[in-house]
Backbone as a chain_set.jsonl record, in Angstrom:
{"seq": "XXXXXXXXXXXXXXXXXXXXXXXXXXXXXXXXXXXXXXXXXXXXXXXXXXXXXXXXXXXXXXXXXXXXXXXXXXXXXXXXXXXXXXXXXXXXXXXXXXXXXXXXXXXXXXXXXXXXXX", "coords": {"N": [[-56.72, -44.008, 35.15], [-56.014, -46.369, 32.672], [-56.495, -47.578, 29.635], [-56.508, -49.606, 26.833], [-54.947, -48.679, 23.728], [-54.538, -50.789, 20.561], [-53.109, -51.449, 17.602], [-52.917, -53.217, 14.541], [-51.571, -54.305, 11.238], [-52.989, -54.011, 8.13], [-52.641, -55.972, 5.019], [-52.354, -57.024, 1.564], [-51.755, -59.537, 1.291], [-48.902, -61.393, -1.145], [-49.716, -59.747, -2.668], [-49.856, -57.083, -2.299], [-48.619, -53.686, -1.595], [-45.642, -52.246, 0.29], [-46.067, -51.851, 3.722], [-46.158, -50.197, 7.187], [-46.459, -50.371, 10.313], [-46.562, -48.341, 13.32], [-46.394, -47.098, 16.508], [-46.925, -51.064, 17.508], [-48.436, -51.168, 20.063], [-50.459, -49.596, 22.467], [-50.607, -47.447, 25.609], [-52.794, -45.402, 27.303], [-53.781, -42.507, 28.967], [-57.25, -41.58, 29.957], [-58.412, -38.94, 28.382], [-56.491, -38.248, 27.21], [-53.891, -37.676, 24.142], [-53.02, -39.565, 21.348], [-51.182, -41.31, 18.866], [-50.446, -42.837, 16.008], [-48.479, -44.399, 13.386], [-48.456, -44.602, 10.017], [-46.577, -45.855, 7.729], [-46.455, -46.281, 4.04], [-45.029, -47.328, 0.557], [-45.46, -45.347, -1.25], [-45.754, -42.078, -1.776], [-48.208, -41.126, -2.835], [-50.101, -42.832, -2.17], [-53.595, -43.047, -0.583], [-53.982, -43.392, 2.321], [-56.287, -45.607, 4.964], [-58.289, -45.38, 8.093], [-58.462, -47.728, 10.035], [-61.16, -49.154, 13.001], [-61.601, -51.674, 15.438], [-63.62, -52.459, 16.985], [-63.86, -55.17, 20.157], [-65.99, -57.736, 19.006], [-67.42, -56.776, 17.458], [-67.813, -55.637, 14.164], [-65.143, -54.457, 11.677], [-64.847, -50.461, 11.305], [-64.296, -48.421, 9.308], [-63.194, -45.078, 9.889], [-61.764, -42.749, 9.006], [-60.151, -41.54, 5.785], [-57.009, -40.643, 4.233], [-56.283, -38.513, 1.328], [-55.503, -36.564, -0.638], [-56.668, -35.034, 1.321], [-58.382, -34.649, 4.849], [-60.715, -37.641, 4.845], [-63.552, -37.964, 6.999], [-65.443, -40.653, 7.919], [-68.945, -40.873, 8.953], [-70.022, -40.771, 12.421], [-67.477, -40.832, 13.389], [-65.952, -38.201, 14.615], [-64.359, -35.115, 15.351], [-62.286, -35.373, 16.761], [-60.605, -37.101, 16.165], [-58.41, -37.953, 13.857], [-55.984, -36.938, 10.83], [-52.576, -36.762, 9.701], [-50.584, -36.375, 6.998], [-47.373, -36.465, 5.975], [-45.091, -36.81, 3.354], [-44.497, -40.221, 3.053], [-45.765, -40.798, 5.182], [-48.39, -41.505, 7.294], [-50.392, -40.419, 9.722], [-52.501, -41.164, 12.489], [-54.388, -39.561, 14.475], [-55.327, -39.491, 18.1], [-57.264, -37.671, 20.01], [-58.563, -36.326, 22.976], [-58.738, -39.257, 24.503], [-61.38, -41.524, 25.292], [-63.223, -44.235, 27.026], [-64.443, -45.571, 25.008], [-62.92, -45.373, 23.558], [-61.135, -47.514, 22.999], [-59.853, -50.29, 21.597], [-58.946, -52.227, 18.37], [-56.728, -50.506, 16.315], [-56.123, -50.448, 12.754], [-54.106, -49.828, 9.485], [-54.008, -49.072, 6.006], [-54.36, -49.957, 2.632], [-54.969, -48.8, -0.591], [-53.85, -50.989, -3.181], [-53.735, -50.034, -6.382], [-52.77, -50.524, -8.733], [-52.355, -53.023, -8.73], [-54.772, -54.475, -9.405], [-54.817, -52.753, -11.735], [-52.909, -54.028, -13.898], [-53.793, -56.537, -13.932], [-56.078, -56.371, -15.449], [-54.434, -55.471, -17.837], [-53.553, -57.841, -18.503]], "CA": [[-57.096, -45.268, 34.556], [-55.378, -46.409, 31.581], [-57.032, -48.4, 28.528], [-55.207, -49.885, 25.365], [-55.15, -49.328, 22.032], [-53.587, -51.799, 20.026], [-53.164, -51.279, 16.299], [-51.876, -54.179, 13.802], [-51.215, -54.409, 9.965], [-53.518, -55.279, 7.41], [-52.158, -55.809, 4.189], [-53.134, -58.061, 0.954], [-50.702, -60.659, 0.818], [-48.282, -60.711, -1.901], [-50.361, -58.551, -3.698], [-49.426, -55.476, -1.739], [-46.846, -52.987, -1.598], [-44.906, -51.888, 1.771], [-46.936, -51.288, 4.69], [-45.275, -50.765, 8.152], [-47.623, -49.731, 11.303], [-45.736, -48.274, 14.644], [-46.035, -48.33, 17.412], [-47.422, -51.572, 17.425], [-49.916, -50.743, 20.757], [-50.486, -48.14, 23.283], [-51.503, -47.32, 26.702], [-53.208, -44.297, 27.213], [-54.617, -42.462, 30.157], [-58.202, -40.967, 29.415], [-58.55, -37.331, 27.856], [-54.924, -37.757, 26.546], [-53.955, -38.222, 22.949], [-52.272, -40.925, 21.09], [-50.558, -41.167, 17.604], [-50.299, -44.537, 15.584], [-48.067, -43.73, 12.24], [-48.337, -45.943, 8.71], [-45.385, -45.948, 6.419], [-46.658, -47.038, 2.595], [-44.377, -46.92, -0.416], [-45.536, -44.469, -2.24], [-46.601, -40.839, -1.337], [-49.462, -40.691, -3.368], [-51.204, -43.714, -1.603], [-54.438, -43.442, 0.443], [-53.951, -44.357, 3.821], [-57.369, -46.018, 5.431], [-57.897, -45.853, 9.245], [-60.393, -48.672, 10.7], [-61.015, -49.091, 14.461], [-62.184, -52.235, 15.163], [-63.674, -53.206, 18.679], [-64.159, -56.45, 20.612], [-67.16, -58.257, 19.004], [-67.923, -55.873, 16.613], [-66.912, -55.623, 12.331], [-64.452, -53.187, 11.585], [-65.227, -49.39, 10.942], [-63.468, -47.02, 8.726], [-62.408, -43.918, 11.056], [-61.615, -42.102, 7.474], [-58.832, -41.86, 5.37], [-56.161, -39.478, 3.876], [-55.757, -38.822, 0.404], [-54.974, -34.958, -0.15], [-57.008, -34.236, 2.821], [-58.814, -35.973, 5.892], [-61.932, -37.789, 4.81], [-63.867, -38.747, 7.857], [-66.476, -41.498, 7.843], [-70.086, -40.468, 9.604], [-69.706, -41.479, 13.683], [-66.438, -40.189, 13.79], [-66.063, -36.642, 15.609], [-63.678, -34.578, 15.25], [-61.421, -35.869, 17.778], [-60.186, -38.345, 14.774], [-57.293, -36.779, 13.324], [-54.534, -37.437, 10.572], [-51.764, -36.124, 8.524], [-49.192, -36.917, 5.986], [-45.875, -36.238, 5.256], [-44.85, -38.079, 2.102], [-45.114, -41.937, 3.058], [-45.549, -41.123, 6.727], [-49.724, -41.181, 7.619], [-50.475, -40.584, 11.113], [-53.684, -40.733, 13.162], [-54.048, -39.01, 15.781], [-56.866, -39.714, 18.329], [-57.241, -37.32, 20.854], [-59.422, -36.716, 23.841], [-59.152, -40.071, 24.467], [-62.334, -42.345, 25.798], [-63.068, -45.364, 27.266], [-64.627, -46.327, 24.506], [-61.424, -46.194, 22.023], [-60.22, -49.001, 23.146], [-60.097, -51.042, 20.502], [-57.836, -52.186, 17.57], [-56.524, -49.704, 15.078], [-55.48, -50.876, 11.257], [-54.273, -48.674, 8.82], [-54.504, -49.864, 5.062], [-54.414, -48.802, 1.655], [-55.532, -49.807, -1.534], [-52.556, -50.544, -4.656], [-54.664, -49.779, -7.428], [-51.711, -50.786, -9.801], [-52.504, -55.023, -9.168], [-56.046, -53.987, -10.374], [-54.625, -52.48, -13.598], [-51.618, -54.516, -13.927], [-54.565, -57.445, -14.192], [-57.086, -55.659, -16.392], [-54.128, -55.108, -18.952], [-53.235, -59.212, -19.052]], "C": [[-56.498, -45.348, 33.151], [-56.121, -47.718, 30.53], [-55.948, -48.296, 27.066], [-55.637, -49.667, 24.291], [-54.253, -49.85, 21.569], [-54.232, -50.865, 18.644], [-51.939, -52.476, 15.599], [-51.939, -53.558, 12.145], [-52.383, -54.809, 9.251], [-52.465, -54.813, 5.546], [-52.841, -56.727, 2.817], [-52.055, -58.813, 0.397], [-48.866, -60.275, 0.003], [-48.662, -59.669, -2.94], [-49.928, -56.789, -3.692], [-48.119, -54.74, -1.42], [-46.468, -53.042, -0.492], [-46.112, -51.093, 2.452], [-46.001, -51.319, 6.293], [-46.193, -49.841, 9.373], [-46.188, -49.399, 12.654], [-46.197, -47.151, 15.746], [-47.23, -49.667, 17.523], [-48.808, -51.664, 18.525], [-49.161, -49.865, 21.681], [-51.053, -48.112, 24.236], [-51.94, -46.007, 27.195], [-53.733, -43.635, 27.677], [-56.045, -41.825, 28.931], [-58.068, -39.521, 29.598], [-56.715, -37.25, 27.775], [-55.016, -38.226, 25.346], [-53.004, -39.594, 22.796], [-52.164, -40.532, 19.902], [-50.092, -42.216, 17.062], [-49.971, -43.535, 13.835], [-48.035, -45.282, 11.259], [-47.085, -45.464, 7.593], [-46.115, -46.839, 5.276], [-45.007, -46.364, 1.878], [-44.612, -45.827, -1.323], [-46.439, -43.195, -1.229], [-47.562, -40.236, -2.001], [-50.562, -41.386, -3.214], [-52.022, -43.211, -0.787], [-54.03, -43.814, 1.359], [-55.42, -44.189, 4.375], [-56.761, -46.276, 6.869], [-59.073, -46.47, 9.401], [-60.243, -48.56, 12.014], [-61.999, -50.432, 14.714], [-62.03, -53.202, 16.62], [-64.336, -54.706, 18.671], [-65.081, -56.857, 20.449], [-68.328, -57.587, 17.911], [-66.975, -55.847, 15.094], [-66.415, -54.595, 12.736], [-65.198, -51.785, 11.059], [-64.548, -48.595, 10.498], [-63.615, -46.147, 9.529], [-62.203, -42.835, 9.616], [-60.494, -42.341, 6.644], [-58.047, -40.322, 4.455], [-55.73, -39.34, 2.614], [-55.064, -37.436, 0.506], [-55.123, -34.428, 0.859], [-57.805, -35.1, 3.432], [-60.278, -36.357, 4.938], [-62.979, -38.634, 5.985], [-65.4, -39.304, 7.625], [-67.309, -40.818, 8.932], [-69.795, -41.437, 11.301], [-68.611, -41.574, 14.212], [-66.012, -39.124, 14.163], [-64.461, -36.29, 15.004], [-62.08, -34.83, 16.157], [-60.503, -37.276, 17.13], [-59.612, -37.977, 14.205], [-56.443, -37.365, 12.022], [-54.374, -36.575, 9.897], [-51.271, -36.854, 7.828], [-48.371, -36.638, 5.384], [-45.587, -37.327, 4.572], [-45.234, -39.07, 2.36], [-45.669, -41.828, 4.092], [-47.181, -40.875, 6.657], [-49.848, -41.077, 9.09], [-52.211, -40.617, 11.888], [-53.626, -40.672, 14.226], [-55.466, -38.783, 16.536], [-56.889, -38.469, 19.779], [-58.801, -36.577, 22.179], [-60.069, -38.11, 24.347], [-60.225, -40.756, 25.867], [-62.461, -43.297, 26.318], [-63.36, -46.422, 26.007], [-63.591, -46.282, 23.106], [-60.938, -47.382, 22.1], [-60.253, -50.292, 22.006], [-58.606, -51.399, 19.669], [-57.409, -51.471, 16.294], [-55.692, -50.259, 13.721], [-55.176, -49.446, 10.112], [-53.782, -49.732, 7.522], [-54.484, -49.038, 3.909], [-54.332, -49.954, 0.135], [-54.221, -49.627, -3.084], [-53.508, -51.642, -5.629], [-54.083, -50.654, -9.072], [-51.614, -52.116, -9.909], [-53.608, -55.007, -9.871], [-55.893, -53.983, -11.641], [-53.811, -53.025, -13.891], [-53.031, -55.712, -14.823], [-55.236, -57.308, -15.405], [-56.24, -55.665, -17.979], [-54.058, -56.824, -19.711], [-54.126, -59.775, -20.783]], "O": [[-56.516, -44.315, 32.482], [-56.139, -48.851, 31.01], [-55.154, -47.505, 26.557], [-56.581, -50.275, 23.787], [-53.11, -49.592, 21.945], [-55.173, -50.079, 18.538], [-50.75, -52.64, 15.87], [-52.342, -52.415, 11.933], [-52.906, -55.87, 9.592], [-51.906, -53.788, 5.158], [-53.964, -57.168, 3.066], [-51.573, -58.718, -0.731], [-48.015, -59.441, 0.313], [-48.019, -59.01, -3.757], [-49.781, -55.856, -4.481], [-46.992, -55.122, -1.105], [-46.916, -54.034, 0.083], [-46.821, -50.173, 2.044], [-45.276, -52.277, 6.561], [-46.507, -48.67, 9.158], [-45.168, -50.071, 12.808], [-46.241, -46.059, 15.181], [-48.409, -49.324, 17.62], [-49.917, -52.058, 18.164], [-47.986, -49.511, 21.766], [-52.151, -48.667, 24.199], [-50.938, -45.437, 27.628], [-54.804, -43.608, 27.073], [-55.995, -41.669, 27.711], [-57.717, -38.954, 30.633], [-55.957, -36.38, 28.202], [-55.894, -39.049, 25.085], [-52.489, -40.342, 23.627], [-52.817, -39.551, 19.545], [-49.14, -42.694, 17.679], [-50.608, -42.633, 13.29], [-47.761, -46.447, 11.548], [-47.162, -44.579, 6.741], [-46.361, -48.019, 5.524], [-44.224, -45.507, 2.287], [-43.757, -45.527, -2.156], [-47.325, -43.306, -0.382], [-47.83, -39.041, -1.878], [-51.667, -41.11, -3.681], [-51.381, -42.693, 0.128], [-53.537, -44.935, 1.237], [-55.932, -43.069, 4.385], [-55.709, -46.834, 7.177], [-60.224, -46.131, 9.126], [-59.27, -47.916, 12.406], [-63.138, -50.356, 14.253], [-61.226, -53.989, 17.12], [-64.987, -55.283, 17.8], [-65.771, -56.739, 21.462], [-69.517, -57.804, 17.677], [-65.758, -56.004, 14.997], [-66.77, -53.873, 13.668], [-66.192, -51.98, 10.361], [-64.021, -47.842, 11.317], [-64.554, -46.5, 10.243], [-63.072, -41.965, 9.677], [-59.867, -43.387, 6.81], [-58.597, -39.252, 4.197], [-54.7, -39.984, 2.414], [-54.276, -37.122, 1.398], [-54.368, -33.644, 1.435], [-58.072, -36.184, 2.914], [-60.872, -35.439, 4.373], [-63.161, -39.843, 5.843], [-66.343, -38.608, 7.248], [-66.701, -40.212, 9.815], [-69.419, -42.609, 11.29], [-68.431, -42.184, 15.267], [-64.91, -39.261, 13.633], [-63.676, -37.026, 14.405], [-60.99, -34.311, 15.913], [-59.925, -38.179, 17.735], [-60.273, -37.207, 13.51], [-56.16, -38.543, 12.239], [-55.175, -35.761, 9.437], [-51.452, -38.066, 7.944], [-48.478, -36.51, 4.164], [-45.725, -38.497, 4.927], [-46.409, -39.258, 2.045], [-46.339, -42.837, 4.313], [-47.443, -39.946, 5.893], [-49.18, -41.933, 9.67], [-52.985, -39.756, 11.47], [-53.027, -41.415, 15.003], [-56.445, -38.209, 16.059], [-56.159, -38.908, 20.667], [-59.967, -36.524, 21.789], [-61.263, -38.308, 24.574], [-59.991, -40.585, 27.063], [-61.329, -43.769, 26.212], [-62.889, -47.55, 25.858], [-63.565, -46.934, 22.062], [-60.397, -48.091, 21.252], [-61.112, -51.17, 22.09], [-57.488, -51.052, 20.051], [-57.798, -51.933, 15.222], [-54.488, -50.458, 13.877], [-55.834, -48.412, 9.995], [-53.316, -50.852, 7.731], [-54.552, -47.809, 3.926], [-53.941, -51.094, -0.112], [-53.874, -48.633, -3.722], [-53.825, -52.827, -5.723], [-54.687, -51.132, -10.032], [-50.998, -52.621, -10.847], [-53.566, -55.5, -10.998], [-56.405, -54.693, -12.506], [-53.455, -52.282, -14.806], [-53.191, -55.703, -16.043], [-55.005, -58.06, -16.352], [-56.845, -55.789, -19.044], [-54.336, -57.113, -20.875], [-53.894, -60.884, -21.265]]}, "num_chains": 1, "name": "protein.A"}
């Protein structure tokens, strides 16, 4: 049996730096993994993973600064790395209930202070 995950972009307009999500979705038998990678500009960005099912708000999954930080209701089976820009999450043992849509995201701190200095 095969179930999808999709994963899109979020970004904040022109506000935000380079974001680039790939592969854009996925089909995935159950109890196999999967791997959804984020390209930012900078290798000292945060990358945020959400997961965000049909009918339901989004949920942070965790995120990657030096090292994983995973949000509560996420298992171990919730994975990422990062080589310089490259973030990856990696879901494995996959479920029926992954199915959902994956975002990955990241916060540029530098429109914040850019603002603050005006």
């Amino acid at each position: 049996m095969f179930w999808m995950i999709v994963m899109l972009v979020l970004s904040y307009g022109d506000l935000a730096g380079s974001l680039t999500q790939a592969p854009i979705s996925s089909v995935t038998k159950l109890s196999k993994s999967v791997r959804f990678k984020c390209t930012v500009d900078s290798k000292d960005t945060a990358v945020h993973w959400y997961q965000h099912r049909e009918g339901q708000a989004p949920s942070r999954i965790l995120y990657y600064d030096s090292s994983v930080i995973r949000d509560q209701g996420f298992g171990n089976r919730f994975k990422a790395d990062k080589q310089n820009t490259v973030c990856t999450l990696i879901i494995n043992d996959i479920v029926k209930e992954d199915a959902a849509t994956y975002y990955c995201a990241y916060w540029d701190s530098t429109v914040f202070n850019r603002d603050r200095n005006a």
